[in-house]
N, C-alpha and C positions, 0 to 999 in steps of 0.2 A: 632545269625545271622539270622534264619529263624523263630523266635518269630515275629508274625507279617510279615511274609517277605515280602508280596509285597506291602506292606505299603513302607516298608524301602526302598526297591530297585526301588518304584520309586521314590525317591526324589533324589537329583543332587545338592548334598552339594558343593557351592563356599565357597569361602574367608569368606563372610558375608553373605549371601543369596539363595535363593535357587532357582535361576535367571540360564536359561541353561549355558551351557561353550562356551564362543566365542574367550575368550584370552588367551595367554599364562599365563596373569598374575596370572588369575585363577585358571591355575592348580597351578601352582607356592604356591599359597593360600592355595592350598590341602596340599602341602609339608609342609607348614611352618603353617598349623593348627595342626599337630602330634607335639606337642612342651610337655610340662613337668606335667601339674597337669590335665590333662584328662586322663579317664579311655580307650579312643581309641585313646590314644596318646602314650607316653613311660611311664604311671604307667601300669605297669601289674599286677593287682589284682588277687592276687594267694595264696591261704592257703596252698597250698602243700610245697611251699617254706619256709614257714614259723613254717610249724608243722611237714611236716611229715621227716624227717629228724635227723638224729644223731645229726644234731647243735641244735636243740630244746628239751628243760629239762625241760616242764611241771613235776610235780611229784605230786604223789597218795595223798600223808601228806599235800598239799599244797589245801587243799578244802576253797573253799568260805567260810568265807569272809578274809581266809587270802590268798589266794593261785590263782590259773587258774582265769581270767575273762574275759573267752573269750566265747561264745554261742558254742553251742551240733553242730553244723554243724562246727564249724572251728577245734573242737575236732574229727570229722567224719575223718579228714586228717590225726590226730595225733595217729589214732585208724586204719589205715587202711583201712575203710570201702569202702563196695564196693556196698553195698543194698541201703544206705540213701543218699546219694553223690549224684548220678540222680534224685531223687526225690524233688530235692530242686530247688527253684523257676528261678533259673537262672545261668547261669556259667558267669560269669564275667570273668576271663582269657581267654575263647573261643570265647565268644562275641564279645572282645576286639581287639582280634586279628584280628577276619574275618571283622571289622568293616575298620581296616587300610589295609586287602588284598581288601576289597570294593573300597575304596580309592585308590587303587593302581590300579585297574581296572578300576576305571571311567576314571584316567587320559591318561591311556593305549586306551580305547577306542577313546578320543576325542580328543588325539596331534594331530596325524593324519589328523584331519579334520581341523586343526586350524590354517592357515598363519601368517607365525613369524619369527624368527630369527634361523633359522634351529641348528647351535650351541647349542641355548638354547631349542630347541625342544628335542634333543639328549639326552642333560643333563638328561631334566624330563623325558624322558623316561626310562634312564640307572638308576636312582633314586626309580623310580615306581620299577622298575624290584627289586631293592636290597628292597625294603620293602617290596614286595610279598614274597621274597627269606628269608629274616630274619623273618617274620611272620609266613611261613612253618616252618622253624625251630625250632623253640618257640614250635608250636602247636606238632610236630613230637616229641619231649622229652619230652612233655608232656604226651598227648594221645596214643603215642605207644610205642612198645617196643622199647628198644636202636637199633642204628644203628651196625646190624654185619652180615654174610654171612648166618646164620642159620633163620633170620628174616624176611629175603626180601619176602619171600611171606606172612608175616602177615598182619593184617588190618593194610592200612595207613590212610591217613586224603583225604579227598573229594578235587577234584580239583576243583574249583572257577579261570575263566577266564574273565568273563564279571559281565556286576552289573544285569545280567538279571534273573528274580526269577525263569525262566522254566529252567534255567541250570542244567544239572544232577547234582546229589548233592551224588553220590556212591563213595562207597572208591576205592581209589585206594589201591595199594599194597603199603608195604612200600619201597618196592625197584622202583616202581613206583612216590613214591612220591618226591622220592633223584634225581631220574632222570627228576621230574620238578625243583626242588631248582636249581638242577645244571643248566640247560635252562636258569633260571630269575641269575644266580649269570654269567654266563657266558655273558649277556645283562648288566648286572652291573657294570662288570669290561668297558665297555665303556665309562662310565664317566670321561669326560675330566677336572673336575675341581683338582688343587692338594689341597685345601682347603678352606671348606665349609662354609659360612659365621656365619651356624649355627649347635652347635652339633647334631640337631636332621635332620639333614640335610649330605646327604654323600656325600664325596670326595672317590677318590683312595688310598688312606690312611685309612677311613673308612671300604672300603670293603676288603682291606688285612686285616685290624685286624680283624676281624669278619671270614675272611678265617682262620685265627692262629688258629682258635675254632674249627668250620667247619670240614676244614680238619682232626686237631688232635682228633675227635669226631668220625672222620671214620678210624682213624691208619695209615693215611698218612701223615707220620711224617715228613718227606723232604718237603713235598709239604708245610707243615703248617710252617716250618722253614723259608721255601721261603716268604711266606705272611707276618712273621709274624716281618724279616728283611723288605721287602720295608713299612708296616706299620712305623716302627721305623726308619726309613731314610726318611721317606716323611711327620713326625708326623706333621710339620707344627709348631703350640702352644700347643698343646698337650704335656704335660710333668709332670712328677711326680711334687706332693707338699711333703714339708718335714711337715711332721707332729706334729715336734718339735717345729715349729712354730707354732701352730693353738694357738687360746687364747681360753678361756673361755666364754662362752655362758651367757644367762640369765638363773640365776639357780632356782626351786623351792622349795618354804618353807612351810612346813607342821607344824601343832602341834598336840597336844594331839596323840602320843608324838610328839618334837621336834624332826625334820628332815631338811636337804638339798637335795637336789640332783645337784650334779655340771654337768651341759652340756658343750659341746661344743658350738663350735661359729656356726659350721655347724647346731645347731639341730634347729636353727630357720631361716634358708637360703628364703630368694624371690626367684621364679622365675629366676627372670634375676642373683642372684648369682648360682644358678645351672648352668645355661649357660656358665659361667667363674669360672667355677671350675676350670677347665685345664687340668685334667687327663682325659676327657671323649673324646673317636673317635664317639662313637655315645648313644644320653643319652637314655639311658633306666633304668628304676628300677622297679624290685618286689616290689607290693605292696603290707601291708596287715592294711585294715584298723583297724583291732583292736588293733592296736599298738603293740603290747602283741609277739617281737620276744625275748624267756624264752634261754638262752643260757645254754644249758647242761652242766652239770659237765666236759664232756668229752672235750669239745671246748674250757672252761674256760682252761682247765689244760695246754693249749697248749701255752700260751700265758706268757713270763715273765711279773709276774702282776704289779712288780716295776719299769720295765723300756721299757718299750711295749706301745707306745703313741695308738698302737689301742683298746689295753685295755684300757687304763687311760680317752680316750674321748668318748668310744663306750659302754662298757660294765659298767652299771651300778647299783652299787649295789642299794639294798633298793629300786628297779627301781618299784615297785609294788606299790607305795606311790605316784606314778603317777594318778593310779587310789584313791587315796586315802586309800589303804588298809594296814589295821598295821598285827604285827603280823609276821610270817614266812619272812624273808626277802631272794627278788630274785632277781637275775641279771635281767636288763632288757637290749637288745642291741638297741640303738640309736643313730645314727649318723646324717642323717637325715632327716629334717620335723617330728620330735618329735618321731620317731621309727614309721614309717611309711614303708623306702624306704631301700631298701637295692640292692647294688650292681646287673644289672643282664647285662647291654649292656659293648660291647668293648670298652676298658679302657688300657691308658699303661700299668699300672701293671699289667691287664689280659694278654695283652700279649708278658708281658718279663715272665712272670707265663707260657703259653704256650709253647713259644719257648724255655724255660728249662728243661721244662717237655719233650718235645720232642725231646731235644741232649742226651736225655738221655736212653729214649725207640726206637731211631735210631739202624739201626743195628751196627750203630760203634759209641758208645756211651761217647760223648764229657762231661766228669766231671766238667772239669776246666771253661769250656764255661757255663754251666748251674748255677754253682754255683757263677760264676760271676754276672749272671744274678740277681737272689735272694738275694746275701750281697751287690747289688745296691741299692735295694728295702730297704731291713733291713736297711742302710744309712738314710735313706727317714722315717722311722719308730720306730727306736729305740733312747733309749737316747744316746747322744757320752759318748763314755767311757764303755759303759755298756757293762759287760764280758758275753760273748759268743754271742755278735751281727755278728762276720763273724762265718760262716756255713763253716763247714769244712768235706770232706769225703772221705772214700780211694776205695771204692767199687762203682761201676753204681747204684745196689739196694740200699746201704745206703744213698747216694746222693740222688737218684729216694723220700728215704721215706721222706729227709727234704726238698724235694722241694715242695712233694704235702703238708706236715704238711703246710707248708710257705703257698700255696694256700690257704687254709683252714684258716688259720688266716689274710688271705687277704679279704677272697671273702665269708664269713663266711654269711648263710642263701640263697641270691641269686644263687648259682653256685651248694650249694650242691647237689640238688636232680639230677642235670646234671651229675654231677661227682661218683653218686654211682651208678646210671645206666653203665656209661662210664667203670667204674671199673671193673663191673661184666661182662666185655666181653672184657678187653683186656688181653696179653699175661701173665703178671706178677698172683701170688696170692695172698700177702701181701697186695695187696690194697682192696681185695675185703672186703664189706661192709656188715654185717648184724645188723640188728637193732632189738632188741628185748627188750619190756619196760611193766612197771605195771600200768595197769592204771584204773581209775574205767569203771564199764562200760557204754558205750555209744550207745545208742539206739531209732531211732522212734522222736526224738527231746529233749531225756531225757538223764542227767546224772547223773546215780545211786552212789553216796557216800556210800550207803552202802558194794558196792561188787564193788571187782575189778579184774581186769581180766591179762591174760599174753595176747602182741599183738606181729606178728611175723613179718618182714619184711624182707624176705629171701633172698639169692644173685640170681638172677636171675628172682625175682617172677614177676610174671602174671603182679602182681600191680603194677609196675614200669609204665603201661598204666595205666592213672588217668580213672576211668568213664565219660563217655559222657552224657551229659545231656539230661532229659527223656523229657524234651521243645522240644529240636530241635529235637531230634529222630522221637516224636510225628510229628512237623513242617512238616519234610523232607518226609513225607508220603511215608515213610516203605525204604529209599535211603537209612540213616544212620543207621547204627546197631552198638548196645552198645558191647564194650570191653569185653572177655570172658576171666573167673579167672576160 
């Protein structure tokens, strides 16, 4: 964001040009420019989703040229690092973000001035508000520690109000920061539309799903019940695809040796079929460009591999023949635009996945209701017939464990690094998360094959706040200060 900043912050991005704002249609243009294969749109370019995480199974035996092919900085995430990660030329997930809270202040600043259809004034305002709101969010599970009462006075993320470059640029606290989200989500829910002509585009139905999250991310579990019921009464088009239905994709063909690799239909989607997926309230995906998300032993193990359509069209074997590489064969997860994108915005599933998880961690904990929710999904997901597709439990905590497994093989790369922060601070123990892997070492832009190391990712640690990048630090002339481990 502040690379270059008042380059950036004075220009006054419309539809098409860079012509000042005089119409409503123009902002309208700002809304509907956040659409699907731009990096300041909803692809969120993020290694940490992709690497550093229990769903990710890089391994030590799998060295070039059979094995990892992904560059010493995307391994920085997979490694924990906290020394080389700022040092690198640019943060793309951070940039990303403050580029659409930019956007979200330009429009903010100029409805106001701009005579129109007061309705449709509203609208982009209560709009603006949910994509400042969803962008803090992003940025806060990222950058800081998890949201819990022991927290609130840690570093949170800089408040941005205006597109103006002399804005303080200092952190706020993180309990600070929750009570801006909260500000822009309570502007949000204003929005009069019950649905929005385009995913990337919110309705009230959008913003309760995204509350289902929200909420159950801070332990207000009724509250996120409530969001996460008028989401699913007001879904609109929005609605589960059965998976059993998906057909077969263009598949590719290797030799020396002879290989396939069967895709899905998703893995080479346009544009405009992202749009009419169906199941999206609002489209967002983690991105990582090097396609390379390696699905650990531990993730694989979760999934019936015979009759699990998200295994059969996601996880693929031999997926390393992608890159052309023979030799050690590895999962690769793809579903789509070629293992690019993986789940990260509000999606039915995400949340009938919420509102399960949360009859469940309520204090009067509805079984029957949650597990309802989850052998819906399974319906949607599994082959008919196939034994042990309904979930069955006699305890809150046994129930509690296959609802989040069910998560997990739902939302598998995008959600997790959310969900083991989340973990390590609510009331249960059983779900807490440590990660601990061998891996060679990585250092300086080098990855030494020779030697390799143990890397620890503890419940609770430091590094659950990703480093801040040493660009904008340097930028913010002495505002931003870097994450302390």
């Amino acid at each position: 964001m502040l690379a270059a900043c008042e380059e950036f912050l004075s220009e006054l991005p419309t539809k098409t040009t860079n012509q000042p704002l005089t119409t409503l249609a123009q902002l309208e243009g700002l809304l509907d420019g956040i659409s699907v294969m731009s990096t300041d749109g909803a692809q969120e370019s993020n290694a940490t989703m992709a690497y550093s995480t229990d769903d990710s199974g890089l391994a030590p035996y799998a060295a070039p040229p059979n094995g990892y092919r992904t560059s010493a900085p995307n391994l920085y995430y997979y490694t924990f690092n906290t020394e080389d990660i700022p040092n690198e030329s640019s943060d793309p997930l951070w940039t990303g973000q403050f580029r659409i809270i930019y956007r979200a202040n330009l429009i903010l600043e100029n409805v106001d001035k701009i005579s129109g259809d007061p309705t449709l004034k509203a609208r982009i305002k209560a709009e603006a508000h949910f994509l400042r709101a969803y962008c803090y969010w992003v940025l806060a599970n990222y950058y800081c520690l998890p949201y819990a009462p022991a927290n609130m006075e840690e570093q949170g993320l800089p408040k941005k109000v205006s597109t103006s470059a002399e804005e303080d640029y200092s952190h706020m606290t993180l309990g600070e920061t929750y009570e801006f989200i909260d500000a822009n989500i309570e502007e949000a829910l204003k929005v009069d539309v019950e649905e929005a002509k385009q995913p990337w585009r919110a309705d009230r139905a959008t913003v309760n799903a995204f509350l289902s999250r929200y909420y159950m991310f801070r332990g207000e579990y009724e509250k996120a019940i409530s969001a996460a019921d008028y989401a699913m009464d007001k879904k609109g088009t929005v609605k589960l695809r059965n998976y059993n239905d998906l057909i077969a994709g263009n598949p590719a063909y290797y030799t020396n040796p002879a290989d396939t690799i069967k895709y899905c239909e998703t893995n080479d989607y346009t544009t405009a079929q992202f749009s009419t997926w169906g199941e999206i309230f609002f489209l967002r995906f983690a991105y990582t460009g090097s396609q390379w998300m390696i699905p650990s032993e531990e993730l694989l193990a979760l999934y019936d591999q015979e009759n699990d359509m998200r295994f059969r069209w996601c996880m693929h074997p031999k997926g390393n023949r992608r890159f052309s590489v023979t030799g050690v064969q590895i999962y690769r997860y793809s579903f789509f635009s070629d293992g690019r994108y993986a789940w990260s915005g509000p999606t039915i599933q995400e949340v009938m996945l919420n509102k399960a998880e949360c009859l469940l961690r309520k204090s009067a904990p509805d079984i029957a209701g949650a597990l309802a929710l989850v052998n819906e999904l399974r319906t949607h997901r599994i082959a008919p017939g196939a034994p042990g597709i309904v979930l069955t439990a006699t305890t809150k905590d046994e129930a509690l464990v296959k609802v989040l497994e069910e998560r997990r093989r739902e939302l598998p790369f995008g959600f997790r690094w959310w969900d083991i922060r989340r973990f390590s601070v609510t009331e249960t123990t059983f779900d807490k998360v440590s990660i601990t892997r061998q891996f060679y070492v990585v250092s300086k832009g080098i990855v030494n094959e020779t030697q390799t190391q143990t890397y620890t990712l503890p419940v609770g640690s430091r590094r659950y706040a990703v480093p801040i990048n040493a660009v904008d630090i340097d930028a913010s002339q002495g505002m931003l200060k870097q994450n302390t481990y």
